[in-house]
RODO-2510 file (C-alpha; in nm, 4 decimals, decimal comma):
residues 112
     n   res          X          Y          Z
     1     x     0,0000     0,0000     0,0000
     2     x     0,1557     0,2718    -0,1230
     3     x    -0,0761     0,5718    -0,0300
     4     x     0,0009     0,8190     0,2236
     5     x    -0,0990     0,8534     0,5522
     6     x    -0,3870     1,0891     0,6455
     7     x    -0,1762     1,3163     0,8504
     8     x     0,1162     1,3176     0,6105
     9     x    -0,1217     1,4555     0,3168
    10     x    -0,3349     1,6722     0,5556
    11     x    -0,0131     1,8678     0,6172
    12     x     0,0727     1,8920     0,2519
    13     x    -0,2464     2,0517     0,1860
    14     x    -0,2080     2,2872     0,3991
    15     x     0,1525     2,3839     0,3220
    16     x     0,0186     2,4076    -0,0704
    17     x    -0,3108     2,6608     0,0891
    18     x    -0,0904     2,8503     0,2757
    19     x     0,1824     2,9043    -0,0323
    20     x    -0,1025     3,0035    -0,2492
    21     x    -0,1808     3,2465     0,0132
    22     x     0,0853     3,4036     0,0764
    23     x     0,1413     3,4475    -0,3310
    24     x    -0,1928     3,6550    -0,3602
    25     x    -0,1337     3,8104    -0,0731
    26     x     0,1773     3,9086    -0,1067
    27     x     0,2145     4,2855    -0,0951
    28     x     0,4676     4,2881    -0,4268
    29     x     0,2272     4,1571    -0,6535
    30     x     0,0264     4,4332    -0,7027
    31     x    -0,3284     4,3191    -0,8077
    32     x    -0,6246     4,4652    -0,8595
    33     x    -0,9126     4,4825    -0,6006
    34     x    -1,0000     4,1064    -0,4949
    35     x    -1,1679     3,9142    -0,5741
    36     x    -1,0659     3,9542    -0,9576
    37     x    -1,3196     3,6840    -1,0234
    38     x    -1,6774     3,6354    -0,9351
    39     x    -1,9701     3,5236    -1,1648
    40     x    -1,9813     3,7652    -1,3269
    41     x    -1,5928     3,7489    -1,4061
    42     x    -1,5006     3,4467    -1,4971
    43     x    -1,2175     3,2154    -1,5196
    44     x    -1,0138     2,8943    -1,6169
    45     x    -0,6895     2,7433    -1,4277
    46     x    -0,4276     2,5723    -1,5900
    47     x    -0,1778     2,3467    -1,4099
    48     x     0,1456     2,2942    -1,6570
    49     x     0,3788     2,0036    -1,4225
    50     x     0,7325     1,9950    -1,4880
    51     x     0,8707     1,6780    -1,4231
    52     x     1,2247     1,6165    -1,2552
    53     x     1,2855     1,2849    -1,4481
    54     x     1,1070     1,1405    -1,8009
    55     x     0,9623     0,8683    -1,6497
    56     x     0,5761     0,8650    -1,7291
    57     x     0,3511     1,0457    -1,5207
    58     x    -0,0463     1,0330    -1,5163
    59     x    -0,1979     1,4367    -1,5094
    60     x    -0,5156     1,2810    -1,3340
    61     x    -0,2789     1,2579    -1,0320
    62     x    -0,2373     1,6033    -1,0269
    63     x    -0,6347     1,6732    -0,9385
    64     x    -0,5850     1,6499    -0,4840
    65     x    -0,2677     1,9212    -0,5891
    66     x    -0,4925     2,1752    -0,7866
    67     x    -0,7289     2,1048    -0,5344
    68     x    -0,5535     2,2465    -0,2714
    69     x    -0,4060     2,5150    -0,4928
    70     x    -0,7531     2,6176    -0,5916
    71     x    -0,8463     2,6339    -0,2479
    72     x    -0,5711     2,8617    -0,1246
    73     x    -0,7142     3,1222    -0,4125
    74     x    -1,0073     3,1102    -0,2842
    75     x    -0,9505     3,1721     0,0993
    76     x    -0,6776     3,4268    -0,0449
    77     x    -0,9888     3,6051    -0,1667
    78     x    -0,8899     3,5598    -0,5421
    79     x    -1,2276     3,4680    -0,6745
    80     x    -1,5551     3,4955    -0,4508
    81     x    -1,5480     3,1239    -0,4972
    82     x    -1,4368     2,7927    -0,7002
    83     x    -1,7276     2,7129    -0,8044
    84     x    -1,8849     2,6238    -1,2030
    85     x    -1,9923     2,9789    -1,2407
    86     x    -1,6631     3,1417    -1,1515
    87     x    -1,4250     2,8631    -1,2771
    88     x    -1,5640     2,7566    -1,6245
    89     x    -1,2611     2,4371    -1,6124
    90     x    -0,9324     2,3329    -1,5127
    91     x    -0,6781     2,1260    -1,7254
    92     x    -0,3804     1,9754    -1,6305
    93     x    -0,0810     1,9601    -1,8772
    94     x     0,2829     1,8503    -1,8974
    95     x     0,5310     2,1098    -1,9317
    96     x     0,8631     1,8916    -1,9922
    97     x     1,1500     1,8936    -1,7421
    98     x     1,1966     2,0925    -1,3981
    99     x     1,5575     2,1073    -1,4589
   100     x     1,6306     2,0234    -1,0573
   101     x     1,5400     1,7401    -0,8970
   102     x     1,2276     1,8818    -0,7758
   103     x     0,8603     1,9165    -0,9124
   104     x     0,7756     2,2353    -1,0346
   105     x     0,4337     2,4071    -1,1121
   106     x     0,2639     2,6857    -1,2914
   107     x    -0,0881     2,8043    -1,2332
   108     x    -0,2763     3,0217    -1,5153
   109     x    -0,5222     3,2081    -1,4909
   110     x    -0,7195     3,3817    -1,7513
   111     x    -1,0657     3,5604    -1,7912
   112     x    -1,3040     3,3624    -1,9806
***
């Protein structure tokens, strides 16, 4: 059994929310009034994964980390919420190699 235990992946959620956060609400990135998206505003989120190795990966598994990214935007105040009227979809793509030995992601956003 392979999967993680509940504590372990509770904590990684949060560290992801809290990341996300701190990005919106960080006081250099100078944004507009939040939220920026509401329903009348609305949006799509793309998650590109760069990979540290080539071995095969399956985007599906990305879903619980986009979760928890999408989450963070919300409670950051990005968007009133992350629901179907405010975020029309969400894809997942591969983006090639990280160039470390680490992950790396990039979330975008545009109006829709």
């Amino acid at each position: 059994n392979d999967r993680m235990h509940f504590h372990q992946k509770a904590k990684i959620i949060q560290e992801l929310k809290r990341i996300t956060f701190n990005q919106v609400r960080n006081p250099l990135n100078s944004l507009e009034k939040l939220p920026l998206f509401d329903s009348t505003r609305a949006c799509s989120v793309t998650l590109t994964v760069f990979t540290p190795t080539k071995r095969r990966s399956d985007p599906d598994n990305l879903q619980p980390t986009l979760k928890a990214i999408m989450d963070g935007f919300t409670e950051s105040g990005l968007w009133s919420d992350d629901n179907h009227e405010v975020v029309k979809f969400t894809k997942y793509q591969y983006g090639g190699l990280s160039g470390t030995k680490a992950y790396r992601l990039e979330v975008d956003i545009e109006e829709v």
